[in-house]
C-alpha positions in Angstrom: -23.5 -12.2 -9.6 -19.6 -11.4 -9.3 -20.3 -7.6 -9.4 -21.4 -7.2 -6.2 -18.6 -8.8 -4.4 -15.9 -7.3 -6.6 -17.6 -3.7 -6.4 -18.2 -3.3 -2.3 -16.3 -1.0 -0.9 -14.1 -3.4 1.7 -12.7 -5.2 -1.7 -12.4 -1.7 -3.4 -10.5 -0.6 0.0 -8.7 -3.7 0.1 -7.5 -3.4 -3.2 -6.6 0.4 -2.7 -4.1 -0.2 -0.4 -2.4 -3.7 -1.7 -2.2 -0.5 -5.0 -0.4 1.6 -2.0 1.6 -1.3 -0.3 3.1 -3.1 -3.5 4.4 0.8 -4.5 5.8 0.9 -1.1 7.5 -2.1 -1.2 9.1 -1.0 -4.4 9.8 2.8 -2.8 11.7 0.9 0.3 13.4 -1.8 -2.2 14.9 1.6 -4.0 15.7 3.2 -0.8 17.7 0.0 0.1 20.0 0.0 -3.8 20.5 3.4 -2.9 21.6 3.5 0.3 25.0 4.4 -0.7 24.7 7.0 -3.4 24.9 10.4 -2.6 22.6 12.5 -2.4 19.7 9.9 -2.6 16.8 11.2 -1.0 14.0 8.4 0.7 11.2 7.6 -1.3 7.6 7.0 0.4 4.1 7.1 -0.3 3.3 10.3 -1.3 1.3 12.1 1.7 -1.9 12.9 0.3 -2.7 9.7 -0.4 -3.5 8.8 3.0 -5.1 11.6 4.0 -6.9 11.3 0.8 -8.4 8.1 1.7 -8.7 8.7 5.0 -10.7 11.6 4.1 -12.7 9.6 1.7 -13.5 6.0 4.1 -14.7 9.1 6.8 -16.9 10.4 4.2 -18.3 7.3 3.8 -17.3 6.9 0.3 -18.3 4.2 -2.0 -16.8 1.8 -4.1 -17.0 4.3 -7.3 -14.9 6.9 -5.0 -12.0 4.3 -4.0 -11.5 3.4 -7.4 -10.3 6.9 -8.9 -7.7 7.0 -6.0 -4.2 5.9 -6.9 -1.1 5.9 -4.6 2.1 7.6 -5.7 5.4 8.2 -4.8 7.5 11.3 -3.9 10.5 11.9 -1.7 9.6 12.0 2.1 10.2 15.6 2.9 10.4 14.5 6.7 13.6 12.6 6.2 16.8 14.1 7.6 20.5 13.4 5.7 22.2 10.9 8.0 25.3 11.0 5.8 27.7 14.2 5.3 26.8 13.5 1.5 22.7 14.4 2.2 21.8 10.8 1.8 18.9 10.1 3.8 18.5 6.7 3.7 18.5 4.6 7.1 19.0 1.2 6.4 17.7 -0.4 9.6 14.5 2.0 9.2 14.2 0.6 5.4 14.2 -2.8 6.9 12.1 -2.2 9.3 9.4 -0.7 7.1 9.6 -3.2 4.6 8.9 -6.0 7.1 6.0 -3.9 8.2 4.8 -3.6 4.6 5.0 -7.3 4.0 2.6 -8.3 7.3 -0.1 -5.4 6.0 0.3 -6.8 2.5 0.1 -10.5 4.2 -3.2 -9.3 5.7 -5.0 -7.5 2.5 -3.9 -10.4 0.7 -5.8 -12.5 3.2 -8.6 -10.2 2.7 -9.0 -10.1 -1.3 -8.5 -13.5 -1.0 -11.1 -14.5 1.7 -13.6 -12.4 -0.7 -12.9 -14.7 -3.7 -13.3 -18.0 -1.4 -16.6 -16.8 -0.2 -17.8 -16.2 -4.3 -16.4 -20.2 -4.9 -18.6 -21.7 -1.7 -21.1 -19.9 -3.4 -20.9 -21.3 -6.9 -19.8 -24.6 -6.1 -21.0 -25.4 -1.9 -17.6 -26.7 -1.3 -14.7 -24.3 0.4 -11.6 -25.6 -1.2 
């Protein structure tokens, strides 16, 4: 009975990319400690990822598909030094992206989460 809500592919998707936003976070939360070393290139979500799963959500991929994808990281080729030393860390960018990562993480939470409520009305005819 819990299978099926666990194993659609908006939970699977959901749960995807909180995978992709919690390795962001912790991407941007490095970029930040190392805003002062040298040499420190940005970290980010490594590219194929998203147009992995864009890719695969077109294709109308199932829940089987979206589980065997997995976010990494790798330094964002796109970023330019901003420091004579090559660092490439912006700081207000970082902040900015991390309070953009915590409302999309705010919102797949809200979604795994309104999955779950829905499986307790079920079981027990009460929402809360």
């Amino acid at each position: 009975m819990v299978d099926p809500i666990f194993q659609s592919s908006n939970y699977q998707l959901s749960r995807t990319l909180l995978d992709a936003s919690v390795l962001r976070h912790s991407a941007i939360a490095a970029n930040i400690a190392n805003a002062e070393t040298p040499g420190y290139r940005r970290l980010d979500l490594a590219p194929d990822f998203a147009s992995e799963l864009r890719a695969r959500v077109t294709a109308g991929a199932g829940p089987a598909d979206l589980r065997g994808l997995t976010p990494s990281l790798s330094e964002d080729v796109h970023a330019r030094a901003v420091r004579p030393d090559g660092n490439s860390v912006e700081i207000e960018e970082e902040l900015l992206a991390m309070n953009r990562n915590a409302v999309e993480y705010d919102f797949l939470t809200e979604m795994v989460s309104r999955n779950i409520k829905q499986l307790r009305l079920a079981i027990t005819g009460r929402p809360f």
